[in-house]
N, C-alpha and C positions, 0 to 999 in steps of 0.2 A: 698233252699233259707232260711238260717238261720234267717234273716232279716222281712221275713214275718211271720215266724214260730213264731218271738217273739212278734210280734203286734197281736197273737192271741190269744181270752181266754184259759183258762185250759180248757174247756169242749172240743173248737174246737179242740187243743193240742193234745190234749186223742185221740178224734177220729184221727185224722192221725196217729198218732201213732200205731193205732189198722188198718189201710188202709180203715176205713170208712167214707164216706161222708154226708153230709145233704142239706133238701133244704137251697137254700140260699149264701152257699158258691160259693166263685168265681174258675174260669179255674185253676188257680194258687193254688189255697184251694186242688182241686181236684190234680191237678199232683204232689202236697206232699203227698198226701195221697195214690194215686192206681199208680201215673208214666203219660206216656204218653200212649194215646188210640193206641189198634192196629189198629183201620178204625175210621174215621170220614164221616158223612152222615149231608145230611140238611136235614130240612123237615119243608113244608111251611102248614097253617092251620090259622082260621078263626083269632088266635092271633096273627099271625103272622111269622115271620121266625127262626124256632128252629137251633141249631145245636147240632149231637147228635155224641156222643163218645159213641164206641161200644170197649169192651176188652171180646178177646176171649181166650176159653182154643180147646187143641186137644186134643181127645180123639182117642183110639184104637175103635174098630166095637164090642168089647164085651164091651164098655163105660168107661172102664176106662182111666184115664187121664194120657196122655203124657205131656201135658205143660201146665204150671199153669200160667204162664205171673209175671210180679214184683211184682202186688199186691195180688201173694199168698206166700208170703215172708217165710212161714213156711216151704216150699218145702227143700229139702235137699242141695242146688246148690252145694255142695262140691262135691259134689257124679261125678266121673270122666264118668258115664254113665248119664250123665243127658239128658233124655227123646230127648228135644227141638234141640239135634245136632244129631240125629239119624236119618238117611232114612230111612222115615217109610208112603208109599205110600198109605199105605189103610187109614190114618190119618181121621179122623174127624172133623169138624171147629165144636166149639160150643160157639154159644155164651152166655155168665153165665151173663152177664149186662151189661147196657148202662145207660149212661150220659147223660139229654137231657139240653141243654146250652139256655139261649136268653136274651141277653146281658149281657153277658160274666157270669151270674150264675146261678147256677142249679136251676131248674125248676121241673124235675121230676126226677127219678130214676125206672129204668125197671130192673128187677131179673129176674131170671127165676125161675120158681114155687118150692117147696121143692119136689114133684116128677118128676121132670126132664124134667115137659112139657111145 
């Protein structure tokens, strides 16, 4: 969305560009920056009704990563063996973050820890 990308400041700019987000930013902020979620979840709480965009990677059983999703843009996608068209049944779902929305902009952001828990 060329059109919104230019109604943004440089700082937000940057960050899309780099596929990272902040609070604050709207759905639309978010899906220039990481793409679209691989699952969408609600979840209701004392403020009220969240919606939360979860983007997962697959890993192999010794942890290493078969699919990295849009927002890890570094990945090689040229590579005619790319991981994500492979049947690879012992796969792993991992979820690396989530986006939690309520009305219509982020709210929180969920990582997963830098040791993998």
């Amino acid at each position: 969305n060329p059109d919104l990308f230019a109604k943004l400041t440089a700082g937000q700019q940057d960050m899309i560009k780099h596929g990272k987000v902040d609070l604050g930013f709207t759905k639309d902020m978010v899906r220039l920056a990481l793409g679209e979620p691989d699952r969408i979840s609600t979840r209701k709480d004392a403020g009220g009704e969240s919606v939360v965009w979860h983007y997962i990677t697959y890993e192999d059983p010794g942890g290493a990563l078969l699919y990295r999703g849009w927002y890890h843009r570094s990945y090689f996608w040229h590579d005619p063996f790319y991981p994500w068209y492979t049947d690879y049944p012992e796969r792993r779902e991992r979820e690396r973050f989530s986006i939690v929305l309520r009305d219509d902009k982020v709210i929180a952001l969920e990582h997963e820890s830098a040791d993998g828990r």
